[in-house]
C-alpha positions as CSV (number, residue, x, y, z in Angstrom):
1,X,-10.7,20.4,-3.5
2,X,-12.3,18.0,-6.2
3,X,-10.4,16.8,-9.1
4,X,-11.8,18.9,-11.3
5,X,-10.4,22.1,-9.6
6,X,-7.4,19.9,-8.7
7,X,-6.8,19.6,-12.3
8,X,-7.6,23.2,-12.9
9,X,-4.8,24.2,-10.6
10,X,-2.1,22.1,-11.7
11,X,-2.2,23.0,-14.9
12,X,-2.8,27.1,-14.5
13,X,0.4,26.9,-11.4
14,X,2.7,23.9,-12.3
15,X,1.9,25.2,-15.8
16,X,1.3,21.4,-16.6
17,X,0.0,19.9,-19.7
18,X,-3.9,18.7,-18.8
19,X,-3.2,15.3,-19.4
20,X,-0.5,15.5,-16.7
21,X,-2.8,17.3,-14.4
22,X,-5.3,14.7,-14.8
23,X,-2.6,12.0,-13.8
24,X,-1.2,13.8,-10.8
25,X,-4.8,15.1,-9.5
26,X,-6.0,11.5,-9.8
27,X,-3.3,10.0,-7.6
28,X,-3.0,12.6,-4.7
29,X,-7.1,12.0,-4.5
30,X,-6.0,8.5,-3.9
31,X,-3.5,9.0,-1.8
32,X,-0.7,7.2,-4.2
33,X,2.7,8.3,-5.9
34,X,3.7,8.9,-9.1
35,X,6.9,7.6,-10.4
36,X,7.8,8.6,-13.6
37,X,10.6,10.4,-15.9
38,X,8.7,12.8,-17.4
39,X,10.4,16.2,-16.5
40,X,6.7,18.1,-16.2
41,X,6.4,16.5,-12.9
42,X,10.0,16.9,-11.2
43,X,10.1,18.7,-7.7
44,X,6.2,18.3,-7.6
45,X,4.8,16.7,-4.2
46,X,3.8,13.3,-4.7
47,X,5.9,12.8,-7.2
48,X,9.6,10.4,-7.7
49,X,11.0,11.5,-10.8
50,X,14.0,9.4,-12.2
51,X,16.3,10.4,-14.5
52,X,16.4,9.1,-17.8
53,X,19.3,7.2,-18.3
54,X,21.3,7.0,-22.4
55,X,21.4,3.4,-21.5
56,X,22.4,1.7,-25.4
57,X,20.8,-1.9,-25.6
């Protein structure tokens, strides 16, 4: 599958935001992880989500 249809498919299935797609599309094509604590991505493969922490500074 090319990115494009990648893309395509993440964001009609995982109903996520294009920009999102784009990200997550980008990185499995490259064989790389995601980190990240943006909640459109938890439980997707490829992914570590982390929980945002109400750390005060």
């Amino acid at each position: 599958m090319n990115l494009v249809d990648s893309c395509g498919w993440l964001e009609y299935f995982a109903d996520s935001p294009l920009a999102d797609s784009v990200i997550l599309a980008t990185a499995r094509a490259h064989g790389a992880l995601v980190r990240t604590q943006d909640a459109h991505f938890k439980g997707l493969e490829n992914v570590r989500y982390i929980e945002k922490t109400n750390h005060s500074v």
